[in-house]
KOLFITI-431936 format. One record per atom (N, C-alpha, C, O, CB): residue in one letter; x, y, z. Coordinates in steps of 0.2 Angstrom, whole numbers, plus 2048, in hexadecimal, padded with zeros to 3 digits. Glycine has a CB too. Layout:
BEGIN
AXYZ/...
end
This chain:
BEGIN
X8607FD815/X8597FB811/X85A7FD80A/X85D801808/X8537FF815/X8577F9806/X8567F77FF/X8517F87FC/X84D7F37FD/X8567F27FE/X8507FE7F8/X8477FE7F6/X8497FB7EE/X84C7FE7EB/X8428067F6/X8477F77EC/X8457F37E5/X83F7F17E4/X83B7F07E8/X8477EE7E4/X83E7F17DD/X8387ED7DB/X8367E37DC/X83A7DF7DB/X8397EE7D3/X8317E27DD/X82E7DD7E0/X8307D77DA/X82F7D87D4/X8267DE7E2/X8337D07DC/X8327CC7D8/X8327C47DD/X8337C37E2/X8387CC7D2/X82F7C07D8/X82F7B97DA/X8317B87E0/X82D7B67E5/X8327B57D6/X8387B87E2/X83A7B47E9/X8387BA7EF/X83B7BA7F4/X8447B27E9/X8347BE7EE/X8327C37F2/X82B7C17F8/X82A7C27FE/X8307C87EC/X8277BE7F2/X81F7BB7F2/X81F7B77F9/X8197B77FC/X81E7B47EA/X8247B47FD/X8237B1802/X8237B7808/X81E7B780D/X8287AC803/X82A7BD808/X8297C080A/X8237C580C/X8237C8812/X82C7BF80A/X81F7C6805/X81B7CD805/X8147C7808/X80F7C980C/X81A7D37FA/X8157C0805/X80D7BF807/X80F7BE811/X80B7C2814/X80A7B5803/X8137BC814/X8157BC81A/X8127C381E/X80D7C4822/X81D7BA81A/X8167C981C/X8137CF81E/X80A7D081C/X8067D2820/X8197D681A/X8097D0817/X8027D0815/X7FE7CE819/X7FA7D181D/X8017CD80E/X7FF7C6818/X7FB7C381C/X7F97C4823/X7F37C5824/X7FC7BF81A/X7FF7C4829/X7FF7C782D/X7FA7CC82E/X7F57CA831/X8037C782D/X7FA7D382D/X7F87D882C/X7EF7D682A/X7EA7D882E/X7FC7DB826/X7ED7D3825/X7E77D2822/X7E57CC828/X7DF7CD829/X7E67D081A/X7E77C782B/X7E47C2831/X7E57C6837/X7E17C483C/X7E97BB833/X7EA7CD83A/X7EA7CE840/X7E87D3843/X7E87D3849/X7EE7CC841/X7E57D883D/X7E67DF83D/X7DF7E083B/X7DB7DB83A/X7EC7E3839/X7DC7E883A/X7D97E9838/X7DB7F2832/X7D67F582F/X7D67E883E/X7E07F2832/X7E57F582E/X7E17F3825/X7DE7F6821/X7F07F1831/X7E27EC824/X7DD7ED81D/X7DA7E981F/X7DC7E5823/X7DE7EC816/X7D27EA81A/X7CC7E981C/X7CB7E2817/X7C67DE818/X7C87F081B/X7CF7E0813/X7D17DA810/X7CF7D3814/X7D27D381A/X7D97DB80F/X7CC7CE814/X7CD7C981A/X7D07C3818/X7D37BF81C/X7C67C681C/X7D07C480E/X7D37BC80C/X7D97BE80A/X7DB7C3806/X7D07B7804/X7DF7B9810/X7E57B980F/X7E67B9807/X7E27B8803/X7E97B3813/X7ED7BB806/X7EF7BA800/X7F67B37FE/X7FB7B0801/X7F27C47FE/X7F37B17F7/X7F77AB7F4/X7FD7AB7F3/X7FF7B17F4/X7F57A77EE/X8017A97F1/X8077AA7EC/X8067A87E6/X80B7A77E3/X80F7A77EE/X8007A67E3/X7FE7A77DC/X7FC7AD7DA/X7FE7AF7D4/X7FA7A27DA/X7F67B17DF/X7F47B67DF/X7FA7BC7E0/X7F87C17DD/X7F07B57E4/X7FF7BB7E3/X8057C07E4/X8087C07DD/X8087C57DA/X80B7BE7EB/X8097BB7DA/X80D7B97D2/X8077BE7CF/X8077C47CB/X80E7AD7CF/X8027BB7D0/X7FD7C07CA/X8007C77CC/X8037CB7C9/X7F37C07CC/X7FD7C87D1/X7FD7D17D0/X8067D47D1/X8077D97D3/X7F77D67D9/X80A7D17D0/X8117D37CE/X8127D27C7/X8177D67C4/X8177CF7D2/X80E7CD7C2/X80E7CD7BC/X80B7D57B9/X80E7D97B5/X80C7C67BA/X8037D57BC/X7FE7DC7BB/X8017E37BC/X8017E87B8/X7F77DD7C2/X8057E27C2/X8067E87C4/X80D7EC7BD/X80D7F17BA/X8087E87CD/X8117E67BD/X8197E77BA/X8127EA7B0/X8137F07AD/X8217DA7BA/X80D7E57AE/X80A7E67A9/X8087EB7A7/X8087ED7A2/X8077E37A9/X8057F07AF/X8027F67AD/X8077FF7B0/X8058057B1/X7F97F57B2/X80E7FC7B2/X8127FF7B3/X8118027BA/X8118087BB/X8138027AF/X8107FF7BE/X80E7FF7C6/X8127FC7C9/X8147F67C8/X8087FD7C8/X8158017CE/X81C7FC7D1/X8187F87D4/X8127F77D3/X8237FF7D9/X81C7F47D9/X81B7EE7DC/X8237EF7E1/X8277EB7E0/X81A7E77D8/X8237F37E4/X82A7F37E8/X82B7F27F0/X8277F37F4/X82C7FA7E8/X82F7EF7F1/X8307EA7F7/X8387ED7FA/X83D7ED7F8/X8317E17F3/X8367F0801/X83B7F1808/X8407EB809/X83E7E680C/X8377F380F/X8477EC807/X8487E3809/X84E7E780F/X8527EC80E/X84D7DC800/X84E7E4813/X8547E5819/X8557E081B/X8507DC81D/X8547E881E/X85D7DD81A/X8617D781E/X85F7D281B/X85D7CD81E/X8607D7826/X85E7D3814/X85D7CF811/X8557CD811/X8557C780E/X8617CC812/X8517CE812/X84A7CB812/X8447D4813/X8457D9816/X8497C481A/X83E7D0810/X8387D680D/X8387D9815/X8377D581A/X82E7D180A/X8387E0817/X8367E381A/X82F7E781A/X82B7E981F/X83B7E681A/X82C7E8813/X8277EB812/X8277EA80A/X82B7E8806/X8277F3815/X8207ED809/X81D7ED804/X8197F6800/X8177FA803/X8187E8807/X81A7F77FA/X8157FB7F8/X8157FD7F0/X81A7FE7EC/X8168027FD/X80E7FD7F0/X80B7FC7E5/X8078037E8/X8068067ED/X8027F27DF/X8048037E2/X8008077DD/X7FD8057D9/X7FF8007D5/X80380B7D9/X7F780A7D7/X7F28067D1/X7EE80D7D1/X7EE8127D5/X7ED7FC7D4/X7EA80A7CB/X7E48137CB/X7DF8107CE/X7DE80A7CE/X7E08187C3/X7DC8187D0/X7DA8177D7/X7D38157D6/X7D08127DB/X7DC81D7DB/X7CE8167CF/X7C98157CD/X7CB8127C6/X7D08157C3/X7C681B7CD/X7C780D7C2/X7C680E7BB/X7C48127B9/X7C28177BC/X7C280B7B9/X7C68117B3/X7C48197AD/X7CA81C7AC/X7CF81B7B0/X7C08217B1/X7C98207A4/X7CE8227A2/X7D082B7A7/X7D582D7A9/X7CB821799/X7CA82D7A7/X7CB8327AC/X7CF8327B1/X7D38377B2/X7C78347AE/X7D082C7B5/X7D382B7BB/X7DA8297BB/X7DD8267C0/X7CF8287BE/X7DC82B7B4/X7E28267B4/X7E88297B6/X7ED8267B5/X7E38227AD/X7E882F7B9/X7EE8347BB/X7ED8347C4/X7F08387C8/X7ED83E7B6/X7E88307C6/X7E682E7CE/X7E88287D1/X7E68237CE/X7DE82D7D0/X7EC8287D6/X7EC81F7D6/X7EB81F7DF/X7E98237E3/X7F581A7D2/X7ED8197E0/X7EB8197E8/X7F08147EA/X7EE80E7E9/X7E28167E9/X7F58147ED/X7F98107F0/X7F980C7F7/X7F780E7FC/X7FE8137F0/X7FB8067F7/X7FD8027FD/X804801800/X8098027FC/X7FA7FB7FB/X804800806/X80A802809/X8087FF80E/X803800810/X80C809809/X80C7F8810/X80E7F3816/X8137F4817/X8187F6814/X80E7ED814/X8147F281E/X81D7F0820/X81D7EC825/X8187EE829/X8227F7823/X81F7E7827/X8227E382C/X8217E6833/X8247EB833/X8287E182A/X81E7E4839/X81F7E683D/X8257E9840/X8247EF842/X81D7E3840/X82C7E7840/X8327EA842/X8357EE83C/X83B7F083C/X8377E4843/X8307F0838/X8337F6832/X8317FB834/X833800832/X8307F682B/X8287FB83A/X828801839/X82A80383D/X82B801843/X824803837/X82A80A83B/X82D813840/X83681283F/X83A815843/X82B81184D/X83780F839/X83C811836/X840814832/X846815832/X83C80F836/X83881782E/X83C81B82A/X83B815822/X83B81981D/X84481B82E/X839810821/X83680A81F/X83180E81A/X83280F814/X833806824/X82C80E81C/X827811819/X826817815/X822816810/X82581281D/X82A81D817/X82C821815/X83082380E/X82E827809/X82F822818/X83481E80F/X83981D80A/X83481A804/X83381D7FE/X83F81880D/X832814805/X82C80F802/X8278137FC/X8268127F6/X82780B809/X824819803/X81F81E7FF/X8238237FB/X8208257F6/X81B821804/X8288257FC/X82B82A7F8/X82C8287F2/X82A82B7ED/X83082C7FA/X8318227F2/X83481D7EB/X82C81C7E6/X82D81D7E0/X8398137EF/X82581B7E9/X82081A7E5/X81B81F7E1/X8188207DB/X81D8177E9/X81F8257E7/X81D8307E4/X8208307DD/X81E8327D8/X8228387EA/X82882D7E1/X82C82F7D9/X82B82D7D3/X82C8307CE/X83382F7D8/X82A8237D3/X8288227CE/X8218257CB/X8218287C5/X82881B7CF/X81E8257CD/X8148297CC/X81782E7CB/X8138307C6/X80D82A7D3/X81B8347CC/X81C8397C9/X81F83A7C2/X81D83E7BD/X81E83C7CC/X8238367C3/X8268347BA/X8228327B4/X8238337AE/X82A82D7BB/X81D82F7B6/X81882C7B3/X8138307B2/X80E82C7B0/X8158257B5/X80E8387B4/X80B83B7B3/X80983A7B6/X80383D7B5/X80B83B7B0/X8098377BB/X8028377C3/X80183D7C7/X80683F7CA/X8048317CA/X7FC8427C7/X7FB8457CC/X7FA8457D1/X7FD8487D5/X7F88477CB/X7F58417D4/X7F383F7DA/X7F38387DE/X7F28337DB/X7EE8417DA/X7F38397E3/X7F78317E8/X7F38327EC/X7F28367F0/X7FF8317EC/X7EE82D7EB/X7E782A7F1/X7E98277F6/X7EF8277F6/X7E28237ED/X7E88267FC/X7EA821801/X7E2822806/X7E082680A/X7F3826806/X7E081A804/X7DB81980A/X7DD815810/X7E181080F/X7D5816808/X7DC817817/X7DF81681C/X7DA814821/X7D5818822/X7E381D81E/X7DA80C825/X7D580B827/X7D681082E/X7DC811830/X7D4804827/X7D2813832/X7D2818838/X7D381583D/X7D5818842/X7CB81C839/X7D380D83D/X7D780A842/X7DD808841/X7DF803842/X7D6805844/X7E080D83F/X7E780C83D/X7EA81783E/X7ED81A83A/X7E7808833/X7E9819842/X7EA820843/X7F2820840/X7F482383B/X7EA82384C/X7F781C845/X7FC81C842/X80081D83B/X80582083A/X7FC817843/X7FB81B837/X7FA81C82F/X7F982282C/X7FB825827/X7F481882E/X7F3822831/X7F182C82F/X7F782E82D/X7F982E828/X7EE832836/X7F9830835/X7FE833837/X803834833/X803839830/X80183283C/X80782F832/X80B82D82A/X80C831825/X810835823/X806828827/X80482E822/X80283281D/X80283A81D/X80583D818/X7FC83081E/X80183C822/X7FE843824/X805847824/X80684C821/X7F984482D/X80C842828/X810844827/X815846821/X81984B821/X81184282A/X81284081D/X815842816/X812845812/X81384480C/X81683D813/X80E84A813/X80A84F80D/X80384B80D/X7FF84F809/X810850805/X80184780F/X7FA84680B/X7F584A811/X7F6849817/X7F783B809/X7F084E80F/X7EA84F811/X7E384B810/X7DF84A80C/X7EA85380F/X7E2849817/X7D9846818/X7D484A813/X7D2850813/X7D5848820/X7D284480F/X7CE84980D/X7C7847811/X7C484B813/X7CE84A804/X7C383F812/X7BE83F817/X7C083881A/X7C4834817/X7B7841813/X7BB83881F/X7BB830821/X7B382E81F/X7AD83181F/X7BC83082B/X7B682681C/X7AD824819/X7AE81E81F/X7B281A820/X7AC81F80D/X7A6821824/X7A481C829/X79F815827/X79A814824/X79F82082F/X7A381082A/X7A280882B/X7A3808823/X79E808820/X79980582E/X7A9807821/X7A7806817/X7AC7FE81A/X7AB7F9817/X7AD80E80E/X7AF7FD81F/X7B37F681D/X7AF7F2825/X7AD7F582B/X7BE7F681C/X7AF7EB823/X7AC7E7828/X7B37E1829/X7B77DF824/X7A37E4823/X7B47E0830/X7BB7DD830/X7B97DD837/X7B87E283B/X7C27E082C/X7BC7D5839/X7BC7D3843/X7B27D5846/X7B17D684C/X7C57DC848/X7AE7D4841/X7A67D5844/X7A77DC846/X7A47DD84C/X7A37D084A/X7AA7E1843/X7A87E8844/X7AA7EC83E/X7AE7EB83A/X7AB7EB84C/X7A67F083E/X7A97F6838/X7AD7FA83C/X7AE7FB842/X7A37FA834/X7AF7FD834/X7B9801833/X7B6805831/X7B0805830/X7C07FF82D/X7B980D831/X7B781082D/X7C1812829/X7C781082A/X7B0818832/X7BE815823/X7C481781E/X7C681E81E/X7C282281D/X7C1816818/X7CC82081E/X7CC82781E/X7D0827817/X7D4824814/X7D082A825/X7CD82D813/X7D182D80D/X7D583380D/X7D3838810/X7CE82D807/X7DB83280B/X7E183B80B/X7E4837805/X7E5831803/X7E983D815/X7E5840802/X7E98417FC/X7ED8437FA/X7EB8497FC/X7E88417F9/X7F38447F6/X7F88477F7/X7F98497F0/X7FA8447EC/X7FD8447FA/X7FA84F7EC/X7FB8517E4/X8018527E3/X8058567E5/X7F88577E2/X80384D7DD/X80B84C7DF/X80C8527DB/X8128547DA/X80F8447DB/
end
């Protein structure tokens, strides 16, 4: 496995895993699939505001996904960010993920980032867990905040101080 930064010929594979996930899951609370004009945008944004965009490739093709961004507007909040982290059904419990989140700690720590947000929808325990494994602590669950499949989600937030 291959962790690199995301580019162009990527866009089919990250929208393929994305989209999946946002039509079939309830994992993000997101409903409108995503474009590959829209993917080109936020790989141009993210590379602009020095935010990876890093992509799991194995056997030659996107295994997973995971950025960063702050986690709030404001100049205050600009040492907080809040990361995303996808992977391909056959990525996960590999070890995939892991790797994905760590490579995104080290860039954010280089760059002066303190703290690493991770909102987790609670139908997704799996995720918790994850998380939980890798150092972030719950800090609360916010009930019914995402609406997806005619029922509400609730959100768990955990954070981790790099």
């Amino acid at each position: 496995m291959t962790i690199r930064p995301a580019g162009a010929a990527d866009i089919a594979g990250i929208r393929q895993i994305w989209n999946a996930v946002i039509r079939d899951t309830p994992i993000t609370f997101t409903p409108e699939e995503k474009t590959d004009d829209a993917l080109a945008a936020m790989l141009i944004s993210k590379a602009a505001q020095d935010h990876p965009f890093l992509v799991a490739e194995q056997d030659g093709r996107v295994a997973g996904f995971a950025t960063y961004g702050q986690f709030r507007a404001g100049a205050g909040y600009a040492r907080t960010m809040e990361h995303s982290i996808i992977l391909a059904p056959g990525a996960r419990g590999r070890g995939t993920g892991r790797v994905l989140l760590c490579t995104l700690e080290d860039h954010a720590r280089t760059r002066g980032v303190h703290s690493m947000i991770a909102g987790v929808s609670a139908a997704n325990p799996a995720a918790v867990a994850f998380h939980a494994a890798l150092g972030y602590a719950q800090l609360a669950t916010l009930p019914e905040v995402g609406f997806k499949f005619g029922r509400w989600l609730d959100l768990v937030l955990m954070q981790k101080i790099l």
